[in-house]
C-alpha positions in Angstrom: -18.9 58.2 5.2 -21.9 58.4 2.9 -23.6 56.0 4.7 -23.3 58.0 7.7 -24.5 61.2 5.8 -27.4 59.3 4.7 -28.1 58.2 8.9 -27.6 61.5 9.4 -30.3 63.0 7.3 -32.8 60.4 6.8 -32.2 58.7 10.5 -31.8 55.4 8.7 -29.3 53.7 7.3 -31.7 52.7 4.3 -33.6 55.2 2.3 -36.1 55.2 0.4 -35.2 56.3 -3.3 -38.8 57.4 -4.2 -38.2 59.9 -1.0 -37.5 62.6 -1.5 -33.8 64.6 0.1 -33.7 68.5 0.9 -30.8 69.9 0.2 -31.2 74.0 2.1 -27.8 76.4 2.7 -27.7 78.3 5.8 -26.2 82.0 5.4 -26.4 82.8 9.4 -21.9 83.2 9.8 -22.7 81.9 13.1 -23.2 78.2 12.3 -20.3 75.9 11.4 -21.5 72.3 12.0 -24.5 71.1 9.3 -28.0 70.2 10.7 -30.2 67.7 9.5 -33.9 67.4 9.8 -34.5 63.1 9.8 -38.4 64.0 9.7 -38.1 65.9 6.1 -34.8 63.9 4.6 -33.6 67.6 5.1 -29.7 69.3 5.3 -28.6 72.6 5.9 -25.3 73.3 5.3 -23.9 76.1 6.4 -22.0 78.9 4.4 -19.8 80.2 6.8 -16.6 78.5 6.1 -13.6 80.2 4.4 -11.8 77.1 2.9 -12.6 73.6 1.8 -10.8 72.4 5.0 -13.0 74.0 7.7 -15.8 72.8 5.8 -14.8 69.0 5.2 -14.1 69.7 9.3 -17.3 70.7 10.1 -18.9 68.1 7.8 -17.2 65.3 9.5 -18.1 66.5 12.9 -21.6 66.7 11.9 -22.2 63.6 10.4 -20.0 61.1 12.7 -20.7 62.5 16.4 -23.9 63.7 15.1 -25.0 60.4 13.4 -26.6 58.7 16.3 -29.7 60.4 18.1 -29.8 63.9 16.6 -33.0 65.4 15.1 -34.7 62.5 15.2 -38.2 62.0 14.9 
């Protein structure tokens, strides 16, 4: 799964450790699913979710079916 997070947010399965990685919160109770910005490194992750189970939900959705040509440069 971490290598997948890392896809997701860098659009690369190898990163550059002198890059650096955004880490933002969304507070908009709309948004469940995170979004990633592959130009910047950048995550949002929204704050929306009530338990630790909608959120490792959410996260999983994100970063698996949203792995592969999202947000990319």
């Amino acid at each position: 799964m971490a290598t997948l997070l890392v896809f997701f947010m860098a659009g690369s399965m190898i990163f550059d450790p002198q890059e650096d990685l955004q880490v933002l919160f969304n507070t908009d109770h709309k948004k469940v699913l995170l979004e990633a910005d592959s130009c910047f490194n950048r995550i949002v992750i929204p704050t929306s979710h009530k338990t630790y189970e909608e959120f490792a939900k959410a996260f999983k959705s994100s970063v698996t079916l949203g792995a592969e040509g999202y947000g990319r440069c």
